[in-house]
C-alpha positions as CSV (number, residue, x, y, z in Angstrom):
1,X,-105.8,130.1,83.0
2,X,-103.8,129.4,79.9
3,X,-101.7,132.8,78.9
4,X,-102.9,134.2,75.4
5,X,-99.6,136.9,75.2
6,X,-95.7,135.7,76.6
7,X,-93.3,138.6,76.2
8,X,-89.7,137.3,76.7
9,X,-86.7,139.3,77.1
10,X,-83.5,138.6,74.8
11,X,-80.1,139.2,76.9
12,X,-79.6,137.3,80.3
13,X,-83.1,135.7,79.5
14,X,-83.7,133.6,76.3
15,X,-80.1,134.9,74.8
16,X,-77.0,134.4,76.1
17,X,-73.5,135.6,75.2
18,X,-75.2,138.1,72.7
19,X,-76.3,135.6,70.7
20,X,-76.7,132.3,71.4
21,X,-80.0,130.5,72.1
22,X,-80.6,126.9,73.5
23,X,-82.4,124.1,72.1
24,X,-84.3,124.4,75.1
25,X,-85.9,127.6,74.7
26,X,-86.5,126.9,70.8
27,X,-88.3,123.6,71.4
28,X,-90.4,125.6,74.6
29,X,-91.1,128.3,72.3
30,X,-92.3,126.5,69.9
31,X,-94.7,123.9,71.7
32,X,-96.1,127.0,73.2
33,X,-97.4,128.7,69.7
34,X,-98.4,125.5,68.8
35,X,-100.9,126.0,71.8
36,X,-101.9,129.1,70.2
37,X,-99.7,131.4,72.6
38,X,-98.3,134.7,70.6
39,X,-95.0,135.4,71.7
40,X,-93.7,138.2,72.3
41,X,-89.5,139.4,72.3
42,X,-89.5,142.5,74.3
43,X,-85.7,144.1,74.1
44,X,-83.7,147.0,74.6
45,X,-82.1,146.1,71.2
46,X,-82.6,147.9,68.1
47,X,-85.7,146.3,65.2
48,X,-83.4,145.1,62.9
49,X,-81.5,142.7,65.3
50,X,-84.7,141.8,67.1
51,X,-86.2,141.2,64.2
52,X,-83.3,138.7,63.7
53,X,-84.0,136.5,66.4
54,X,-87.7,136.6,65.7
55,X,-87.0,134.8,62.4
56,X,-84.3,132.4,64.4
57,X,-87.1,131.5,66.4
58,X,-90.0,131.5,64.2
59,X,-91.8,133.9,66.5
60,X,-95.8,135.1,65.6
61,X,-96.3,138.3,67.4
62,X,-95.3,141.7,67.2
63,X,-91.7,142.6,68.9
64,X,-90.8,145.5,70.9
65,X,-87.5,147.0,71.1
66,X,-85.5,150.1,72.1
67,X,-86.9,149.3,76.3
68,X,-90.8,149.8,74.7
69,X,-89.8,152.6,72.1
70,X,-91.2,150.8,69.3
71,X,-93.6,148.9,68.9
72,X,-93.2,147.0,65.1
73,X,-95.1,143.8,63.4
74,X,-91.9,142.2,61.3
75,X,-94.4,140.3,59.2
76,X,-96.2,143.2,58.2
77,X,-93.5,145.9,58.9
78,X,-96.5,148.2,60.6
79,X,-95.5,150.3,63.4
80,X,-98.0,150.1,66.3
81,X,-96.4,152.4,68.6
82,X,-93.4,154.6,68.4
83,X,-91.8,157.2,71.2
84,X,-89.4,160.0,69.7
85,X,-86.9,161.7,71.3
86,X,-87.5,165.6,70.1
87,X,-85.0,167.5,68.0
88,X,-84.1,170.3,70.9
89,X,-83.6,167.6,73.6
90,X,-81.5,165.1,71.2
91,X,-79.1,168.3,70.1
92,X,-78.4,168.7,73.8
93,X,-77.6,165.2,74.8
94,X,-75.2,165.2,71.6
95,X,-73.1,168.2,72.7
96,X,-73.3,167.1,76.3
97,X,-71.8,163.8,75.3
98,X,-69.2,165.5,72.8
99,X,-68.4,168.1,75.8
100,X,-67.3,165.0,78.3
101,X,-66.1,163.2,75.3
102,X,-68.8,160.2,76.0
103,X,-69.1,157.4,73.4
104,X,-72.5,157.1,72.1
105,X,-74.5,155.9,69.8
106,X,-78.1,157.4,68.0
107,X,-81.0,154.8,67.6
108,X,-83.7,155.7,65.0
109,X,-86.2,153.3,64.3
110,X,-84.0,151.6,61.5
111,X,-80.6,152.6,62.2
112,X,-77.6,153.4,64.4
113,X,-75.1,156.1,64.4
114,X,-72.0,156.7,66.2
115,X,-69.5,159.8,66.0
116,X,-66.9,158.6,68.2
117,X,-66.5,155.0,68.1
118,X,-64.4,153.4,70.5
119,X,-62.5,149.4,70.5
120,X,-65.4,148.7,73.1
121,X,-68.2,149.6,71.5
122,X,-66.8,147.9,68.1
123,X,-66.0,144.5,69.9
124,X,-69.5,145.2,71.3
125,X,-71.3,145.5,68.3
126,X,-69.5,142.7,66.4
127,X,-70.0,139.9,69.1
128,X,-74.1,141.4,68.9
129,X,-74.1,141.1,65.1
130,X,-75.2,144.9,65.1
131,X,-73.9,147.1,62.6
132,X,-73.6,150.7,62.7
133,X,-73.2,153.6,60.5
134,X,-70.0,156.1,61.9
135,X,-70.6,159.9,60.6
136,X,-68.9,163.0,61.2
137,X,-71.9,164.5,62.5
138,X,-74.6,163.5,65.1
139,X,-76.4,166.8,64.8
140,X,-76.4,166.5,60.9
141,X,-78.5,162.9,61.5
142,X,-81.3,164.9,62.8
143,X,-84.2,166.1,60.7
144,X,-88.2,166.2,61.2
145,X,-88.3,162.8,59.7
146,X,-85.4,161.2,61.6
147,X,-85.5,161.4,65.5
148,X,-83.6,159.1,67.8
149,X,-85.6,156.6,69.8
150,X,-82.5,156.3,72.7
151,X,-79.3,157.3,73.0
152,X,-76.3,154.5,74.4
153,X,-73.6,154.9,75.8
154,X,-71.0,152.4,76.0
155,X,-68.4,152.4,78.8
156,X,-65.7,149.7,80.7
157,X,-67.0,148.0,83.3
158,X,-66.6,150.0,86.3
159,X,-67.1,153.4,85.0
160,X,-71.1,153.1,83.5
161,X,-72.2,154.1,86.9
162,X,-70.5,157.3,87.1
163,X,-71.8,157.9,83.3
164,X,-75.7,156.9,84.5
165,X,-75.3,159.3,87.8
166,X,-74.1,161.8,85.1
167,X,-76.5,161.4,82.6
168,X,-79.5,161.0,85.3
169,X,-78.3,164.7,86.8
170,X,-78.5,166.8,83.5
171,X,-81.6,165.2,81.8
172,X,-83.6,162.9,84.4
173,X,-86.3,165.4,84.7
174,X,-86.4,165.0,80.6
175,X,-85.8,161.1,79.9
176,X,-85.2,158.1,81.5
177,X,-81.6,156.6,82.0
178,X,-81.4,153.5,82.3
179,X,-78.2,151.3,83.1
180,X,-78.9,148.1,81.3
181,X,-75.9,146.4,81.3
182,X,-72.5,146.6,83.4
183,X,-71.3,148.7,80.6
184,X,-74.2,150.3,79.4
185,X,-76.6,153.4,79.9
186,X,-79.6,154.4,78.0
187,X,-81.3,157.3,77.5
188,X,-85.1,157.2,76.4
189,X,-88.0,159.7,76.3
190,X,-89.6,160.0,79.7
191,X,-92.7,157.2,80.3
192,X,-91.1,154.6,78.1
193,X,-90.7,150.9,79.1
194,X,-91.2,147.7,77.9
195,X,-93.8,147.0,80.7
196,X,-95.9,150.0,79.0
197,X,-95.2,148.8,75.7
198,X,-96.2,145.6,76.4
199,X,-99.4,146.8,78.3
200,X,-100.1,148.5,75.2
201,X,-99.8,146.0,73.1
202,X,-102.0,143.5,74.6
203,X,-104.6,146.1,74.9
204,X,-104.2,146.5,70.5
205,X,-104.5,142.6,70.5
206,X,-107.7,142.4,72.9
207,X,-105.7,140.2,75.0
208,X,-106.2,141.2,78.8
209,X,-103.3,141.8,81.5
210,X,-104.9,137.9,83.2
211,X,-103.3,136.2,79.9
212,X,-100.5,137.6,79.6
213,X,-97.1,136.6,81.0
214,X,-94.0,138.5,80.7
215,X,-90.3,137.0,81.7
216,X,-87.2,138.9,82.3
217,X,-83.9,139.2,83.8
């Protein structure tokens, strides 16, 4: 049977080096829409960088970023689905991370904010082509209308394990901690993936599980 839906990871799959993306998966990519396929980039990234390399690539279908946090149409802007972390839960991961003196940066849907950058998480950002706004105050970001989707935390290579069995101690019965790269951990609400996203997803487009494909490192 011919898949309807193909949901494609960006880092270690169809991207490499942060950025860069073959001939070989452009020309693929695009004999498959032109079979009717909607693709599909399904990232821990934030929307405005994925929304980047949906343009890059011409995509047609909805993308979904933060590991299945949101859920956004770029050629619409529409949000289909969206998972907030609350208020009271977000205060306490930002004073646990200033008590410890962890790096870490606040998603909303359009943004990210850091307190305490480090070189890393510059030289990070700036090979990713991800900009972020630096503010005295974490705590201050937060209103009823602004809620992070994840926290990340950025550490050497070496020491983000430590940071996840940290993380996954005070507030795995609350979110999910992920480790999604050798130097980095993520924190989103509990539930949250992009295999739920994505089963969502094809649900909203009528398109069942049979049809669709999803590849990822």
């Amino acid at each position: 049977m011919t898949p309807r839906l193909l949901a494609l990871d960006l880092d270690g799959t169809i991207v490499a080096d942060l950025s860069t993306i073959s001939r070989r998966v452009r020309a693929a990519l695009q004999q498959a829409m032109a079979r009717g396929v909607t693709i599909v980039l399904a990232t821990g990234r934030e929307y405005a960088v994925t929304a980047r390399f949906a343009r890059r690539l011409k995509t047609n279908g909805p993308l979904i970023c933060y590991q299945g946090g949101l859920v956004r149409d770029p050629r619409t802007g529409h949000t289909l689905l969206a998972h907030f972390i609350p208020a009271d839960l977000s205060r306490r991961v930002i004073r646990f991370a200033r008590a410890r003196k962890l790096p870490m940066l606040l998603y909303t849907a359009d943004n990210a904010f850091a307190e305490l950058p480090t070189p890393l998480m510059r030289r990070t950002f700036r090979q990713a082509g991800a900009p972020f706004a630096l503010v005295n105050n974490l705590l201050a970001v937060l209103n009823d209308d602004t809620l992070p989707l994840k926290f990340l935390f950025i550490q050497p290579e070496g020491e983000s394990a430590a940071v996840y069995r940290l993380l996954q101690r005070a507030f795995g019965d609350a979110l999910t901690v992920t480790q999604s790269h050798a130097t980095m951990v993520e924190t989103t609400p509990p539930g949250v993936s992009k295999g739920a996203a994505l089963r969502a997803l094809a649900e909203h487009l009528g398109i069942p599980l049979s049809q669709t494909v999803a590849i990822g490192d």
